[in-house]
LOMIDO-342767 format. One record per residue (C-alpha): residue number from 1; residue in three letters; chain; x negated, y negated, z negated. Coordinates in pm, 1 decimal, padded with zeros to 6 digits. Each point is the difference from the previous one (the first is absolute). Example, Ala and Ser with C-alpha at 12.3 -4.5 7.8 and 13.67 -1.06 7.14 Angstrom:
2
+-----+------+-------+----------+----------+----------+
|  nr | rest | kette |       c1 |       c2 |       c3 |
+-----+------+-------+----------+----------+----------+
|   1 |  ALA |     A | -01230.0 |  00450.0 | -00780.0 |
|   2 |  SER |     A | -00137.0 | -00344.0 |  00066.0 |
+-----+------+-------+----------+----------+----------+
% end
This chain:
205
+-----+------+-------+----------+----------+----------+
|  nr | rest | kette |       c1 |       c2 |       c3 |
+-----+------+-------+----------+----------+----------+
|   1 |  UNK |     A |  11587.6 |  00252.0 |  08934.4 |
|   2 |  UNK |     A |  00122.5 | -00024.9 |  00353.1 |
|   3 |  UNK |     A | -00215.7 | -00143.4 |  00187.6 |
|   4 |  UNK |     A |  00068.2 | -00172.9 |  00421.4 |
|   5 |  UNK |     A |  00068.6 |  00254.1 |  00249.9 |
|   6 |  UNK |     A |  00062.5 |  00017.8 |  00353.0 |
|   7 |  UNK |     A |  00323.9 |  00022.0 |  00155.5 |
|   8 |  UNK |     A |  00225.8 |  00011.8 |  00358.5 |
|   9 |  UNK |     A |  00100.9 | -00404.2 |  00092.4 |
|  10 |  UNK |     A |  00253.8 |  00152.6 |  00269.0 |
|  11 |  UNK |     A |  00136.5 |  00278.5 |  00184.0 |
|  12 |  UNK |     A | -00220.5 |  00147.6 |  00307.3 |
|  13 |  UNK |     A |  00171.2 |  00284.9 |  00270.6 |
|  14 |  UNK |     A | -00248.9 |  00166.9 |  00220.3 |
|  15 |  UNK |     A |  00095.2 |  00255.6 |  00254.6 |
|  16 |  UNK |     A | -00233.7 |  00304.3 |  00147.7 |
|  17 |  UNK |     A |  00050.8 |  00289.8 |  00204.4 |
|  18 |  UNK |     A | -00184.2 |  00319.9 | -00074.9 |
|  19 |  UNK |     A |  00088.8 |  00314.8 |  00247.5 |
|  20 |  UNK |     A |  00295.8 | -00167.6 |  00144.9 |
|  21 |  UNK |     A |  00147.8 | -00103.1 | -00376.1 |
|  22 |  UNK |     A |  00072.0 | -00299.8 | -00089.3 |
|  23 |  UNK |     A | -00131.8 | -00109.2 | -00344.6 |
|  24 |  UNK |     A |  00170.6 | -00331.1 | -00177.5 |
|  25 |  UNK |     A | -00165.9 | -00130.3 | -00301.1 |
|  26 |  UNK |     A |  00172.1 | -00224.9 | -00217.1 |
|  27 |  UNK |     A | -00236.3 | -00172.3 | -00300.7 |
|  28 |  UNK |     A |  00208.3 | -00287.1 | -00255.6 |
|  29 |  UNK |     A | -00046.5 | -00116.2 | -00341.3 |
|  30 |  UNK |     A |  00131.1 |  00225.5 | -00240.3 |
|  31 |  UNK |     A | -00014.4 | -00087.5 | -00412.4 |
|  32 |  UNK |     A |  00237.1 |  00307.4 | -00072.9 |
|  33 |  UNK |     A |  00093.2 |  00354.6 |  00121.3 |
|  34 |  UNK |     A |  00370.3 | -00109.8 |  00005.1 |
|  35 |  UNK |     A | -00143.3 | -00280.9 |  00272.3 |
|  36 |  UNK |     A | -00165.8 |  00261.1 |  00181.3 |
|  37 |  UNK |     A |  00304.5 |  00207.5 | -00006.7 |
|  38 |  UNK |     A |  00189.2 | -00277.7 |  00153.6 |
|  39 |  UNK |     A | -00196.9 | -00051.9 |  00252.0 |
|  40 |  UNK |     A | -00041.9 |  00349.6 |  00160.0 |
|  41 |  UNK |     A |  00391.9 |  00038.5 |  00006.3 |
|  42 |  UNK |     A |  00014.7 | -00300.1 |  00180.0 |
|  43 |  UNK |     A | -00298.8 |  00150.1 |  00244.2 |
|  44 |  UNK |     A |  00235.6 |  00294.5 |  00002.4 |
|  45 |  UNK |     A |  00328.5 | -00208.7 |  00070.7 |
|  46 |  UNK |     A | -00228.2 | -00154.0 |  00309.4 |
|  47 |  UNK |     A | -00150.4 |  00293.2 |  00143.7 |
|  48 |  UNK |     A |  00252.3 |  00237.5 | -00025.0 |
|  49 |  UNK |     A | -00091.9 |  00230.3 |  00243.5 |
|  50 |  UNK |     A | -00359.3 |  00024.7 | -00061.0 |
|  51 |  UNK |     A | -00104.2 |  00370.1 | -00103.1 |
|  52 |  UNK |     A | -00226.8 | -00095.7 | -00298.8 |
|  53 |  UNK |     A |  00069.7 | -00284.0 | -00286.1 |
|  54 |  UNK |     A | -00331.1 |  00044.6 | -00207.5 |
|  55 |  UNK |     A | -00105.6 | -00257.3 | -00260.1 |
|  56 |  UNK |     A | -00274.7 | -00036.3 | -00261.3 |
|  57 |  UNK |     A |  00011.8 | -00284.1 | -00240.5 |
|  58 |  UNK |     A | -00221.1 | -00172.4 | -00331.6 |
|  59 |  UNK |     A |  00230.0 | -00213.7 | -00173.8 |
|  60 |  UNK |     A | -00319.4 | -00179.1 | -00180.6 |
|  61 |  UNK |     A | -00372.2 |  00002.0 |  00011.6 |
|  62 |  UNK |     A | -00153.9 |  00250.7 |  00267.3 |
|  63 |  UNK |     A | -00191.1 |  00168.4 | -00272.0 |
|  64 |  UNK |     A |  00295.8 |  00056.6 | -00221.9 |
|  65 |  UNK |     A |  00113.3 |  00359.4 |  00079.5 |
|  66 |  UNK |     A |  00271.0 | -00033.0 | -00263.8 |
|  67 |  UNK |     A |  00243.6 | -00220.1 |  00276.2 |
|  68 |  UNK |     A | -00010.3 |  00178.7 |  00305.9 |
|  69 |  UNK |     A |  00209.7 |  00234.5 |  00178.3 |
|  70 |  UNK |     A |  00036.9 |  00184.1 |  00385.6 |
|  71 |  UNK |     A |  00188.3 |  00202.4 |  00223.2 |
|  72 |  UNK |     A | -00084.9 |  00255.4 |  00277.3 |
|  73 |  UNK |     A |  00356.1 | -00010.0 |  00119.6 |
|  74 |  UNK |     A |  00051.0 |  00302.5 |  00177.9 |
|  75 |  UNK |     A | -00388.5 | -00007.7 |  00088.7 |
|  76 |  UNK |     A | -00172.9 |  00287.3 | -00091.9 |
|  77 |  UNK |     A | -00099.2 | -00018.3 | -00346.2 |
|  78 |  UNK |     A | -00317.2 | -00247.1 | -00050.9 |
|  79 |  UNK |     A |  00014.9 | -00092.5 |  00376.1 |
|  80 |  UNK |     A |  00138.8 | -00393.6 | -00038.6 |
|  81 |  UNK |     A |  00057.3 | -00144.5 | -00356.5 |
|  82 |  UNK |     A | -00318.2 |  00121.3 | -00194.5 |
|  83 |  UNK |     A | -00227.4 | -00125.7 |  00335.7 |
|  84 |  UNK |     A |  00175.0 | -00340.0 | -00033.4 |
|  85 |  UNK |     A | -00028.8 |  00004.4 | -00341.4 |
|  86 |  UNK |     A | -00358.3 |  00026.4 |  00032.5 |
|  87 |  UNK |     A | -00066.6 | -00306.4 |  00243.5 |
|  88 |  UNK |     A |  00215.6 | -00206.8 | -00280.1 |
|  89 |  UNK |     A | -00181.9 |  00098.0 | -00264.1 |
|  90 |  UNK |     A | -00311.0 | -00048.5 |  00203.6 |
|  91 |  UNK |     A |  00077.2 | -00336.5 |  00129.1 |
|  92 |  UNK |     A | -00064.8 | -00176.0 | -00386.5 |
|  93 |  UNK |     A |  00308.5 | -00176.2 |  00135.0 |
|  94 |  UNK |     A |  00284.6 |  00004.1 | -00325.9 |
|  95 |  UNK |     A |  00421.0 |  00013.2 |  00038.4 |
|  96 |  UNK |     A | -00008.3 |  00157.4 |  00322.9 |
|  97 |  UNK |     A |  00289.6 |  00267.6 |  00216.4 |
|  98 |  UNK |     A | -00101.2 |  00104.1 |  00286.3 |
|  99 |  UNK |     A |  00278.2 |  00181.7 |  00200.5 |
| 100 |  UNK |     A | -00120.6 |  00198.9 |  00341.2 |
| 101 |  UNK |     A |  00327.9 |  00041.3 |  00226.2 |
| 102 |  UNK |     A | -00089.8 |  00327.4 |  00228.0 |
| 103 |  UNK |     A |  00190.7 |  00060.3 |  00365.1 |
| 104 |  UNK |     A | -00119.5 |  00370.5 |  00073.1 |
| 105 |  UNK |     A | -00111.7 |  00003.0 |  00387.9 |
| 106 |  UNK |     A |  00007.8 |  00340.1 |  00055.8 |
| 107 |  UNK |     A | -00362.3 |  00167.8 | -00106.1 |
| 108 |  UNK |     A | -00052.9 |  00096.4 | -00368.7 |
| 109 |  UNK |     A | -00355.1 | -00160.0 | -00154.0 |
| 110 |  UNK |     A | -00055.7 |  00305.6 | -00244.5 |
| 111 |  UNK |     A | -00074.8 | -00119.9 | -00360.4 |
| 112 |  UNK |     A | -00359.9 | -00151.0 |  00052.7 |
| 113 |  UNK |     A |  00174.3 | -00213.6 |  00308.1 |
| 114 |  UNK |     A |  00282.6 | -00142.5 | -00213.3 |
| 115 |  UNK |     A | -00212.8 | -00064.7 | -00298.3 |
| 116 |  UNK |     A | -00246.4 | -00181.3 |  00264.4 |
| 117 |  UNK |     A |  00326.6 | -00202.7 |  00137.5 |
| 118 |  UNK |     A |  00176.6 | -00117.7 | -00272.5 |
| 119 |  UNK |     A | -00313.5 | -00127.0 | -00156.8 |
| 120 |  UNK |     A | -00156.4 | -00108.4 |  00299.2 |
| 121 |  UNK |     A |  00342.2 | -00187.0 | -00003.6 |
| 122 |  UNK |     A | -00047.2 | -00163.3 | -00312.9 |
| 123 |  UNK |     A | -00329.2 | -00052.2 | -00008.1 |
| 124 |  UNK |     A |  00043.2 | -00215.4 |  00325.5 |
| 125 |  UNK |     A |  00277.7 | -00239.7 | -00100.2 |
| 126 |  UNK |     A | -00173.6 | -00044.5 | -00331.8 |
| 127 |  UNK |     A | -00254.9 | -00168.8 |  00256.7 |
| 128 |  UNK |     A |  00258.1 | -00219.6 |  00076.1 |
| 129 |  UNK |     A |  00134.0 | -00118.4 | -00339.4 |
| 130 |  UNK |     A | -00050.7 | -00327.6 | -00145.5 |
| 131 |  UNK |     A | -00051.6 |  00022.8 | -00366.6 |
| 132 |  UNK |     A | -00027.8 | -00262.3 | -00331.4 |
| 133 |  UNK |     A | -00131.7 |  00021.6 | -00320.4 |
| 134 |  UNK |     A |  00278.4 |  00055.9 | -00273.3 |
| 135 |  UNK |     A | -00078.3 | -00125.6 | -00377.7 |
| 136 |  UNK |     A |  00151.3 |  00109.4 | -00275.9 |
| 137 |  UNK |     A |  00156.9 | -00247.9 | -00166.6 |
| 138 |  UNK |     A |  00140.0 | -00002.5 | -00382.5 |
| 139 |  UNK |     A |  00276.1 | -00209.7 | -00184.9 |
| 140 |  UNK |     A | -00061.7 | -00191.8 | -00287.8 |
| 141 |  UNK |     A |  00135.5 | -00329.5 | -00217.7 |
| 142 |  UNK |     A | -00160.8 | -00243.1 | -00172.4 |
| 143 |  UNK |     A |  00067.3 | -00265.3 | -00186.9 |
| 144 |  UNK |     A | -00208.0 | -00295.6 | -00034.0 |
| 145 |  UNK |     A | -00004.1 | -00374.8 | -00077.7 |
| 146 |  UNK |     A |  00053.4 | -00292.9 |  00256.9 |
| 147 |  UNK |     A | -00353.5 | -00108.3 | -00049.4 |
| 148 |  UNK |     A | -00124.5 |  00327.7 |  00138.7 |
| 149 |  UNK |     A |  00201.8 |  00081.5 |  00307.9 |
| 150 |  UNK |     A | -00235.7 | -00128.1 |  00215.9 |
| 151 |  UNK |     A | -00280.1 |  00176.9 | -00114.1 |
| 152 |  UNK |     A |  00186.7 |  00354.0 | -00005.0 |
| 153 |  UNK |     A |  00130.2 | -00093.3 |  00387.3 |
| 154 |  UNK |     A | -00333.0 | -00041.7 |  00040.3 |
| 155 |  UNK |     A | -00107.9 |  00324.6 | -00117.0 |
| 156 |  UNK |     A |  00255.7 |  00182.2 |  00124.7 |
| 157 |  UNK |     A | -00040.2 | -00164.0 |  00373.1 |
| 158 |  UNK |     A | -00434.2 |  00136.0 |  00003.5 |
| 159 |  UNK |     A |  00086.3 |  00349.1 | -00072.3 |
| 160 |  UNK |     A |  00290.2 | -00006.1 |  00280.2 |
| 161 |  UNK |     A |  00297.7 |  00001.6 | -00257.7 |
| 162 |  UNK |     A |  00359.1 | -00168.2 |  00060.3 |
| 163 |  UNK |     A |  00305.4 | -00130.0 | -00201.9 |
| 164 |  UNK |     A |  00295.8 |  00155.6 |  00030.0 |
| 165 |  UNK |     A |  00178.5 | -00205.2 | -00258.7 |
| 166 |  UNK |     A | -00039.7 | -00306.1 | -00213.9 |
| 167 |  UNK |     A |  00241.6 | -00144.9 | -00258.8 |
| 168 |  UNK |     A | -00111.7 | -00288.5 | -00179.1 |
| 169 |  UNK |     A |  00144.8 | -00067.6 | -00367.0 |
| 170 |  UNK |     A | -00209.0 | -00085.6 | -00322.0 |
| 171 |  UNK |     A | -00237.5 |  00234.3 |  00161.9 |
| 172 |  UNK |     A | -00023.8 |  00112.8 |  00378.8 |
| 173 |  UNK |     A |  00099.3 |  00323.7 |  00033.6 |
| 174 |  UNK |     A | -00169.4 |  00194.1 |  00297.3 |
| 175 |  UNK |     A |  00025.2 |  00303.7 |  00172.5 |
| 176 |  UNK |     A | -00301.5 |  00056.5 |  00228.7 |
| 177 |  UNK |     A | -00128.1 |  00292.6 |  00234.3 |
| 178 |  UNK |     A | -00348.9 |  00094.7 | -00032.3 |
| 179 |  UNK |     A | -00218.7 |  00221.1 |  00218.8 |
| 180 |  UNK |     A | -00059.5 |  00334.3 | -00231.6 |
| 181 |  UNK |     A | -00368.1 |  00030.7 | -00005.2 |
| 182 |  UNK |     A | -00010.8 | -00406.9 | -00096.7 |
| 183 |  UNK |     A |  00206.9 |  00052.3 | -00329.1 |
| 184 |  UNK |     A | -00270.0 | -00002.1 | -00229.1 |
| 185 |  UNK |     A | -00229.0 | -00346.2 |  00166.1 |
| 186 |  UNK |     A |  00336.8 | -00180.9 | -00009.1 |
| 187 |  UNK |     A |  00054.6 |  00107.7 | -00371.3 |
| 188 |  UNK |     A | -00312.7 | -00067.2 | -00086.0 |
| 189 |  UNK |     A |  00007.8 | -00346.7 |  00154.8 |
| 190 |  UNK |     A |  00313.5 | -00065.2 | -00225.6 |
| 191 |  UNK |     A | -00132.5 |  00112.8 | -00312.2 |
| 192 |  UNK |     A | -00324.2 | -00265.9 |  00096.4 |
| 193 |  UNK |     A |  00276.2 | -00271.1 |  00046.4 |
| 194 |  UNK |     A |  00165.6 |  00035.6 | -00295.8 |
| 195 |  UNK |     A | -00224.0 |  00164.7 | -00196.0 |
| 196 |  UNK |     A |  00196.8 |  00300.4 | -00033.1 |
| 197 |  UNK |     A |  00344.7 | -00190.0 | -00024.1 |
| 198 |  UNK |     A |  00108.9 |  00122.3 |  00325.8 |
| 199 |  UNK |     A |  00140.2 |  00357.8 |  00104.9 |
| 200 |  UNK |     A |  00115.5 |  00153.3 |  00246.4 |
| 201 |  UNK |     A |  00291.8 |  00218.4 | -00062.9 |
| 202 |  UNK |     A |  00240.2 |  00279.4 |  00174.6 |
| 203 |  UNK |     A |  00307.1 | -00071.2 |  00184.1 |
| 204 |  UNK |     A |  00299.4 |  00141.2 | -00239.7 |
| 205 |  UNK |     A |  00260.4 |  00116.9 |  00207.6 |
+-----+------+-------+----------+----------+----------+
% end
């Protein structure tokens, strides 16, 4: 069951400057790795003389190592993306890209030094970012009789549900949203209702 988890409620840029570099870090929202992908070329399309474009992303939950993905570019290997990477996974903050635009000023860090920068980087805008807790929601319909709309709004309004849709015929039709983890209290409330009349059931496409 998927349960609330944190996640970014905007876009933060925080600048440093380590030996004379300058050190850009980019952190938005980011639900996909096709989003993520978008946004570093448009980092890339904006800084386009900057030495360095490296990026590390989670495209859900920070513990879910299934949905992530990072880039060194050009770095040496291990130096940028799997550092970043780190400080996202790290954070417990979920749907995350993190994007670290480097302008080389002239003195090379070594591989301890750029490891140290570009998650020093990230680990001080995450300081920065405002975040919100995201709850899975579900899609379901149910159909149910005049007399007992009330009571499921009802219902549905405690455990932080909505309507998307209502038709009303010989029956009202609805088509609700329901917070994940409450599925089972609001079916349970139903079946109490109606003693066991009422079900929820899946969307059919």
């Amino acid at each position: 069951m998927a349960t609330p988890y944190i996640i970014a409620a905007d876009e933060i840029i925080d600048e440093s400057i380590v030996t004379r570099s300058r050190f850009i870090c980019y952190l938005t929202p980011c639900s996909s790795a096709e989003h993520a992908k978008a946004f570093i070329k448009e980092l890339q399309a904006l800084h386009p003389q900057a030495n360095h474009h490296c990026y590390a992303f989670i495209a859900g939950r920070s513990e879910n190592s299934q949905l992530y993905g990072f880039s060194d570019d050009g770095e040496p290997s291990g130096t940028a993306g799997k550092p970043m990477l780190a400080m996202l996974m790290g954070s417990g903050i979920g749907e995350l890209c993190a994007v670290v635009v480097r302008y080389f000023g002239g003195t090379k860090l070594g591989p301890g030094g750029l490891q140290r920068a570009y998650g020093g980087s990230v680990k001080q805008a995450l300081a920065l970012l405002p975040t919100k807790l995201k709850i899975p929601m579900v899609r379901k319909t149910l159909a149910c009789q005049y007399t007992q709309v009330n009571d499921v709004l009802y219902f549905l309004e405690q455990l932080g549900g909505e309507v998307i849709q209502q038709d009303y015929n010989e029956n009202v039709h609805l088509t609700l949203a329901l917070p994940e983890e409450k599925l089972e209290d609001f079916q349970q409330h139903l079946q109490t209702l109606s003693s066991g009349q009422l079900q929820l059931k899946a969307i059919t496409p």
